[in-house]
C-alpha positions in Angstrom: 67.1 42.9 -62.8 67.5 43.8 -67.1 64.7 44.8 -69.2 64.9 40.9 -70.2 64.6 39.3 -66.6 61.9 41.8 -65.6 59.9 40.7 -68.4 60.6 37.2 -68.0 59.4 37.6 -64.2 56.5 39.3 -65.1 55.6 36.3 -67.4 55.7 33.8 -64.9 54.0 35.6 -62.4 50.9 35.8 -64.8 51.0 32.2 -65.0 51.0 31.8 -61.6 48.3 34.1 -61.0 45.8 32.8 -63.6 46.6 29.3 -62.3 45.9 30.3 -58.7 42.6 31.9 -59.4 41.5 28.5 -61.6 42.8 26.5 -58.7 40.6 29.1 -55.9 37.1 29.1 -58.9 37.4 25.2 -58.3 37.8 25.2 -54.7 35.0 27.3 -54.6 32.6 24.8 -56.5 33.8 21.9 -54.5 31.0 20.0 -53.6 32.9 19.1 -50.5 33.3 22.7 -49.3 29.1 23.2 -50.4 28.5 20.2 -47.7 30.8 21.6 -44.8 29.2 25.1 -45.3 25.8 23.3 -45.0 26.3 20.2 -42.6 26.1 20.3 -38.8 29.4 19.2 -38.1 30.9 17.8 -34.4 34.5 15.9 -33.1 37.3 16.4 -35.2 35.6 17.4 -38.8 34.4 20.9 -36.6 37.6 21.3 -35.1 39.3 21.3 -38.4 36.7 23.1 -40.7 36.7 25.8 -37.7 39.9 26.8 -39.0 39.9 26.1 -42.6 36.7 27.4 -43.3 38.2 30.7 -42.9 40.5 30.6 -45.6 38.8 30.6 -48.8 37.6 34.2 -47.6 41.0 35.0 -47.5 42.6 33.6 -50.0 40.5 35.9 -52.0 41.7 38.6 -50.4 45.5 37.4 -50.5 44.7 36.8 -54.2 43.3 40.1 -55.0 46.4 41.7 -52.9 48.8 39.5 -55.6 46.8 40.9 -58.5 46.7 44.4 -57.6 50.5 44.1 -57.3 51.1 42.4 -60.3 48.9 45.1 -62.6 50.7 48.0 -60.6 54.4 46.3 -61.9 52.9 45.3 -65.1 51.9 49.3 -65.3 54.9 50.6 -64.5 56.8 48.1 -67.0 54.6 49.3 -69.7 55.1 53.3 -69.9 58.1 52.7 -72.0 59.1 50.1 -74.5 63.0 50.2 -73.0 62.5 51.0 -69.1 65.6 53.2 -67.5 67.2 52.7 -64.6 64.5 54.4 -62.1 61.8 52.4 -63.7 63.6 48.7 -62.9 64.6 50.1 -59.6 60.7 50.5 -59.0 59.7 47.1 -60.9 62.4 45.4 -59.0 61.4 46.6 -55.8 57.5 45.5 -56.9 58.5 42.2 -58.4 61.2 41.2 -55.4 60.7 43.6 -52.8 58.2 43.7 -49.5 55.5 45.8 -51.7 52.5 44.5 -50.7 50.5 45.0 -47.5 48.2 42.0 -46.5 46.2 41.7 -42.9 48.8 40.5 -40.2 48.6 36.8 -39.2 47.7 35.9 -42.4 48.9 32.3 -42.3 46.6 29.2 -41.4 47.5 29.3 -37.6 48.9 32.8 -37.2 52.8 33.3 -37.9 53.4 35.6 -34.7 56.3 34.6 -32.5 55.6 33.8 -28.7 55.1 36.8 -26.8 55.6 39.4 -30.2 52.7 41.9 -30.6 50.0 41.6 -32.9 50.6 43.4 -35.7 47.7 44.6 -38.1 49.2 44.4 -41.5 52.9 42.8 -42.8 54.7 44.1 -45.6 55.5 40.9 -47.6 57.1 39.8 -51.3 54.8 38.3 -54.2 57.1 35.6 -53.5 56.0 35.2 -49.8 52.3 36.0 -50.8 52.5 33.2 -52.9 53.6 30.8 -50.4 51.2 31.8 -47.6 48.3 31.2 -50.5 49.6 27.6 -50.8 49.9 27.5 -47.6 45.8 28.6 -46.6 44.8 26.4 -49.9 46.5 23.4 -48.8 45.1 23.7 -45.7 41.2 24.4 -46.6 42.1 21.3 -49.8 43.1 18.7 -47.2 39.7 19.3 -45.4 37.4 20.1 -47.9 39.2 16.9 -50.1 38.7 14.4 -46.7 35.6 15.1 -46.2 34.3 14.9 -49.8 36.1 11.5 -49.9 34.2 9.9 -46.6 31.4 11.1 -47.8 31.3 9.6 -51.0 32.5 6.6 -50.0 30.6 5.6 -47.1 26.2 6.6 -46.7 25.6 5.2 -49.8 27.2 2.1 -49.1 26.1 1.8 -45.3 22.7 2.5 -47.3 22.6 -0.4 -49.2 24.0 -2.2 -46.0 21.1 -0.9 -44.1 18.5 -2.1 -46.5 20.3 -5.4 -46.8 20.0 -6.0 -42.8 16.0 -5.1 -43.1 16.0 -7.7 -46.0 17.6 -10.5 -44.1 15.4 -9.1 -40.6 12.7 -9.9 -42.8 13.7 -13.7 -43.3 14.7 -14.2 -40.1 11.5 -13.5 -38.8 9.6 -15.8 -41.3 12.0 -18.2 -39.5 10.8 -17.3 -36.0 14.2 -15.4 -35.7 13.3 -12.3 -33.4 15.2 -10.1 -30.9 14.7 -11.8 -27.4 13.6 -15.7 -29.1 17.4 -16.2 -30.2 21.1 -15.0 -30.6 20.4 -14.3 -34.5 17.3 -11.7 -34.2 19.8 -9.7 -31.0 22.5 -9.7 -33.5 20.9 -8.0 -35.9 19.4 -5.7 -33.7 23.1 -4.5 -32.3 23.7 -4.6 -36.1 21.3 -1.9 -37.6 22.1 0.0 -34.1 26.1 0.4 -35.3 25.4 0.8 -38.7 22.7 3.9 -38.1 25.0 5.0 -35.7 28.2 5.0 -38.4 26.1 6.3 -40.6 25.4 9.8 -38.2 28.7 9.6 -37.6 29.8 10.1 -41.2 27.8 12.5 -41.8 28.5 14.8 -38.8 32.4 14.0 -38.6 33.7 12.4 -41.9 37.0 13.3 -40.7 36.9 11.1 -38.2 37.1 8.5 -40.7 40.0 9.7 -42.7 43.4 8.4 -42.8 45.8 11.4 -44.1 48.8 9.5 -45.8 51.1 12.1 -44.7 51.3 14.7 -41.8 48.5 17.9 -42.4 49.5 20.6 -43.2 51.4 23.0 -40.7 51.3 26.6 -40.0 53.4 28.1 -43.0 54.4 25.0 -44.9 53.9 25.0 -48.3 52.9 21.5 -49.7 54.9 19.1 -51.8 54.6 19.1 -55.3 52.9 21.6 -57.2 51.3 24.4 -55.8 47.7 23.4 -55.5 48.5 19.9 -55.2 45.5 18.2 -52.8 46.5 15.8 -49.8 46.5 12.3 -50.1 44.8 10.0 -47.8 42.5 6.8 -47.4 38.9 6.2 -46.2 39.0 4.3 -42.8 36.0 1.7 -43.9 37.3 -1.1 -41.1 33.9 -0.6 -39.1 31.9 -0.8 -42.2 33.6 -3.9 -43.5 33.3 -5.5 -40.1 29.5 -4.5 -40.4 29.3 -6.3 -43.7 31.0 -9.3 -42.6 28.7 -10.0 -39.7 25.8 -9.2 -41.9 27.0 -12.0 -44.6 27.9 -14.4 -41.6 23.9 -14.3 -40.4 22.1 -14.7 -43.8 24.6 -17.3 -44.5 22.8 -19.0 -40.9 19.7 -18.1 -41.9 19.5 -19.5 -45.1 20.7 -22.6 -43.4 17.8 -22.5 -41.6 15.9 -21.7 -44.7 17.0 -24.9 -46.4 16.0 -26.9 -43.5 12.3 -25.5 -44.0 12.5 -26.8 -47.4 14.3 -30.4 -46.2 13.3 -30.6 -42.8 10.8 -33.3 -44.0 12.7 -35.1 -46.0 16.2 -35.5 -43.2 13.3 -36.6 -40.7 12.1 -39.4 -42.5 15.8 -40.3 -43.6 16.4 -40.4 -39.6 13.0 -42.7 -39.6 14.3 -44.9 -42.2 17.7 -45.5 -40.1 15.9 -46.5 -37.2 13.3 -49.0 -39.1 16.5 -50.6 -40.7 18.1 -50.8 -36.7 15.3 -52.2 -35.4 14.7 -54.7 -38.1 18.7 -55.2 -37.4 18.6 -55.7 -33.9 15.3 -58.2 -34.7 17.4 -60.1 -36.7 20.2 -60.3 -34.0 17.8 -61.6 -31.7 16.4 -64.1 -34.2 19.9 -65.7 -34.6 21.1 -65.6 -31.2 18.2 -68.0 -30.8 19.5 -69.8 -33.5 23.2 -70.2 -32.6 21.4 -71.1 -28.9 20.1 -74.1 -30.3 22.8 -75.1 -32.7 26.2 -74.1 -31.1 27.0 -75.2 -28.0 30.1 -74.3 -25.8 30.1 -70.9 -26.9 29.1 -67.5 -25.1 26.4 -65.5 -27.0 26.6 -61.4 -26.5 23.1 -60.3 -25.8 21.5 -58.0 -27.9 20.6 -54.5 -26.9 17.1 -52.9 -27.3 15.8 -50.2 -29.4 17.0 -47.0 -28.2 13.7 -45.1 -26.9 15.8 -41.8 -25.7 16.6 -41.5 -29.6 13.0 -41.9 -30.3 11.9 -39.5 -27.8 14.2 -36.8 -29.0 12.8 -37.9 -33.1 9.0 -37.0 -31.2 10.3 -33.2 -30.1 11.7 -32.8 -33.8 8.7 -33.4 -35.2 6.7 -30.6 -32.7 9.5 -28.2 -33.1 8.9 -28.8 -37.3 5.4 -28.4 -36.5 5.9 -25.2 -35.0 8.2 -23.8 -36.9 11.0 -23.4 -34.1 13.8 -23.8 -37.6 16.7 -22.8 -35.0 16.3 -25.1 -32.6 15.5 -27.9 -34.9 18.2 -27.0 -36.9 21.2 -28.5 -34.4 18.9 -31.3 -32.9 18.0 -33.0 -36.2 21.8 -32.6 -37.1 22.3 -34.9 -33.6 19.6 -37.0 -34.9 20.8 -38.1 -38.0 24.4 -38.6 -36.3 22.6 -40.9 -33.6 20.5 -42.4 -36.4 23.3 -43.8 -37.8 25.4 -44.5 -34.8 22.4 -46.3 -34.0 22.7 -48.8 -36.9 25.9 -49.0 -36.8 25.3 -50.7 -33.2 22.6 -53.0 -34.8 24.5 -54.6 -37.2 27.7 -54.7 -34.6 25.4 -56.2 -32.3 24.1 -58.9 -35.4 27.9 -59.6 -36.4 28.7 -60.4 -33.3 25.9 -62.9 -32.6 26.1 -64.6 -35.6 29.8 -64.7 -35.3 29.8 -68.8 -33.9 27.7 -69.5 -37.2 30.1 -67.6 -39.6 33.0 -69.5 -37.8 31.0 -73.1 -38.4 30.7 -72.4 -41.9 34.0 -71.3 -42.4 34.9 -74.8 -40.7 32.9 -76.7 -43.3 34.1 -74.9 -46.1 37.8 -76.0 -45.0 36.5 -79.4 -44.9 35.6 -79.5 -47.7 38.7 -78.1 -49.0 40.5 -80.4 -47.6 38.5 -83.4 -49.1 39.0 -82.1 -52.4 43.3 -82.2 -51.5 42.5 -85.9 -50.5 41.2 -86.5 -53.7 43.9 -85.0 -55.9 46.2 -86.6 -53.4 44.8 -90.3 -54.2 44.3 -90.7 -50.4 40.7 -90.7 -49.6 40.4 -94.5 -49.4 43.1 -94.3 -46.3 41.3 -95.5 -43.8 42.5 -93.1 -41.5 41.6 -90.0 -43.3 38.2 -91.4 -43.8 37.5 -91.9 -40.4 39.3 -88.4 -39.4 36.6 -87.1 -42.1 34.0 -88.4 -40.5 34.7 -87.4 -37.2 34.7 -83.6 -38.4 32.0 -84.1 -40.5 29.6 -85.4 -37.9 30.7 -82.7 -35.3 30.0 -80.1 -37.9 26.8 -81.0 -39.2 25.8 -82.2 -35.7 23.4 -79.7 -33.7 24.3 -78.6 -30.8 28.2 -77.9 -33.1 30.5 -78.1 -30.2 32.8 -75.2 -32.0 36.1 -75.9 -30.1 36.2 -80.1 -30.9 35.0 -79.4 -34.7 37.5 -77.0 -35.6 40.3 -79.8 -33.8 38.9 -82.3 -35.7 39.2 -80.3 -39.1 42.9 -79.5 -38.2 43.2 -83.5 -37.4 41.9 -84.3 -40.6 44.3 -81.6 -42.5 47.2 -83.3 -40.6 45.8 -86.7 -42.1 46.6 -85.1 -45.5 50.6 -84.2 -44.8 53.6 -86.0 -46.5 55.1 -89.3 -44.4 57.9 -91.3 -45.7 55.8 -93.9 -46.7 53.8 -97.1 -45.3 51.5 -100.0 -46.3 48.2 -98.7 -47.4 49.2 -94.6 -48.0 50.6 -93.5 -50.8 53.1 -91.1 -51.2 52.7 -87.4 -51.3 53.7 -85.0 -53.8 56.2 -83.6 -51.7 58.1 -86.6 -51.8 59.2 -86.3 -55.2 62.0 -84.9 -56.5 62.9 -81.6 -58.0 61.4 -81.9 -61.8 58.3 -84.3 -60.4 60.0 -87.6 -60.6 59.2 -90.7 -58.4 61.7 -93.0 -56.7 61.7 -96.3 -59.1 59.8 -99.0 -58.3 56.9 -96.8 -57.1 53.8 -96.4 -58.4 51.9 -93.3 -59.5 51.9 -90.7 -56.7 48.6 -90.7 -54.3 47.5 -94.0 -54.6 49.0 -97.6 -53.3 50.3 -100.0 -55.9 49.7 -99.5 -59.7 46.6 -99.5 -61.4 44.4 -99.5 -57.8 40.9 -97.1 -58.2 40.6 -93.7 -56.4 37.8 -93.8 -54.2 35.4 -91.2 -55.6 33.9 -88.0 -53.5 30.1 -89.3 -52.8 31.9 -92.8 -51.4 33.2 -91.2 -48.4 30.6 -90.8 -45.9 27.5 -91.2 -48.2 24.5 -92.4 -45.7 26.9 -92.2 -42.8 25.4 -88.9 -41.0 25.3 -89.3 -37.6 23.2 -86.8 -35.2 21.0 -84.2 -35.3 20.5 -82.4 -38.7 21.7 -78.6 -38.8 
């Protein structure tokens, strides 16, 4: 090497130096390292540490062995201002050469070959120093980095969880929720049982819990990137997150059952209510049935069912379990009681509709009747004799009591077939359908609906008045 590349080596070689001793001063004061020194460690965190831990000893050492060679080249470089030949034969020998003696095996897992002797001290480069310092540092960053990573992340958190779980332990059991009494007190029992355990787990083997991002570090290997550059990697929180998800999915249950302290009251007499209104229902069905009994005859009336006393009797056990304070086991049964409640009503008033159906067909009858009288009259054809007497016939099977259904409702459709067009005839006038496309009559004819010109319509209280024959209904 010149005067000029020797200096320029030197130069970076003091960077690298003072760099590598900041980079060893804040490995040193890594809290991380502080807890692995201190911490009874177990699994894969002692394994690693067994190892690692050795290395910040001697990567003081490797460091001072880099130093010393550096201030002897820097020495020699300074006795004259323009070196001669024998002085860069000696720096480059120093700077480039094997100069400096460190302890044999010096890299992380020992760089003898299978079979070679042990050898006591190596002859390496500043170059090759430098690497196997990377090399240990990498090695004792990755764990010290991991470690310092789980155990940030994780017993403060599993902490909170912990005092969380007694928290919702402590509602569950103002809601009769214990271990042994149901599913929700065992569950958090297994609960605070994984979590404590986690939690020793962290704190004995963090590493256990760390998920490098790359491959660790290997015997000689220098890491990628800069020198000093600390491994990557993610905390491994699926147990934890799993804890916290269970946790959530009880309080959620047991502020269920917390709300049906508060509305237990309230649902049970909203299930009483549904069951006054289907009895009342079903009192009403058996009221009419009597009623279309006495007033329709050939017809078949559904019976109606009784109150439902299993419903009742389950409506009896809600109320000692509310009593008692058993939320959890109310909590499904008054859900099936207000489901039955209502299916329960439902039934009543199916069970009226049904019974009353004869008397909703009669009235629909009459109210075609009438209908049907009214098109008589804007026909001009309720004095025909025949529609009267058709009238009559439906009228007095209507009204009569017992209402024989099946002749009524022929007599209506009698009557409505009274009303249709015909081609004509003494004594019925023509229809409105006989008339031509704009209204217009065929000549010689009088206005449409009546007989000849200028004869009366017969008004709505003639037909029938004081004709009622039968019993009233």
């Amino acid at each position: 090497m010149s005067r000029e590349e020797v200096d320029r080596v030197l130069a970076r070689l003091g960077a690298e130096r003072d760099a590598v001793e900041t980079a060893l001063l804040a490995l040193q004061d890594h809290p991380g390292r502080r807890l692995l020194e201190g911490a009874a460690l177990t699994g894969r965190t002692e394994e690693r540490w067994s190892v690692a831990g050795q290395g910040l000893p001697l990567l003081w050492s490797l460091f001072d062995r880099y130093s010393e060679a550096l201030a002897s080249a820097r020495a020699v470089r300074a006795r004259r201002a323009k070196p001669g030949a024998a002085e860069l034969a000696e720096l480059n020998e120093l700077l480039s050469g094997p100069a400096v003696t460190v302890p044999g095996g010096s890299l992380p897992d020992g760089p003898q070959l299978l079979g070679a002797p042990a050898r006591l001290v190596e002859q390496v480069s500043l170059a090759e120093l430098m690497d196997r310092m990377n090399a240990w540092y990498a090695t004792v960053l990755e764990v010290v980095n991991a470690a310092d990573a789980v155990w940030s992340a994780l017993p403060a958190r599993i902490d909170l969880l912990l005092a969380e779980l007694r928290r919702v332990q402590t509602l569950g059991a103002s809601l009769g929720v214990r271990p042994g009494t149901h599913p929700l007190g065992d569950d958090l029992i297994v609960l605070e049982h994984e979590l404590t355990e986690l939690r020793a787990e962290v704190l004995s083997d963090p590493l256990a819990l760390w998920r490098p991002s790359r491959v660790p570090a290997q015997r000689g290997t220098v890491p990628e990137g800069s020198a000093m550059a600390a491994p990557s990697g993610v905390v491994d929180t699926t147990r934890f997150d799993r804890a916290g998800r269970a946790l959530d999915g009880i309080r959620l249950e047991l502020e269920g059952l917390l709300r049906l302290r508060d509305d237990a009251e309230e649902r049970l007499q909203g299930v009483g209510d549904l069951l006054q209104r289907a009895d009342a229902t079903l009192a009403e069905a058996r009221r009419a049935r009597g009623e279309v009994l006495a007033k329709i005859a050939a017809t078949e009336v559904p019976a109606v069912p009784g109150p439902a006393s299993a419903l009742r009797e389950r409506v009896v056990l809600a109320l000692e379990l509310r009593q008692s304070g058993q939320w959890h086991r109310l909590a499904p049964l008054l859900d099936a009681l207000e489901d039955a409640a209502a299916k329960e009503l439902g039934r009543a008033r199916q069970a009226l509709t049904e019974v009353t159906q004869p008397l909703a067909v009669r009235a629909e009858l009459r109210g075609r009747l009438d209908a049907y009288r009214a098109m008589a009259a804007r026909l001009r054809v309720a004095e025909d004799p025949e529609v009267i007497e058709r009238y009559e016939k439906a009228r007095w099977l209507l009204w009569s009591a017992p209402c024989d259904l099946r002749a009524a409702a022929g007599a209506v459709a009698r009557f409505q077939h009274a009303l249709r067009p015909v081609d004509g005839g003494a004594g019925r006038g023509r229809r409105p359908a006989e008339e031509g496309p704009a209204g217009e009559r065929p000549a010689g004819e009088g206005p449409a609906g009546g007989g000849p010109a200028g004869q009366g319509q017969i008004g709505d209280g003639q037909i029938g008045d004081g004709q009622h024959h039968g019993q009233g209904a």
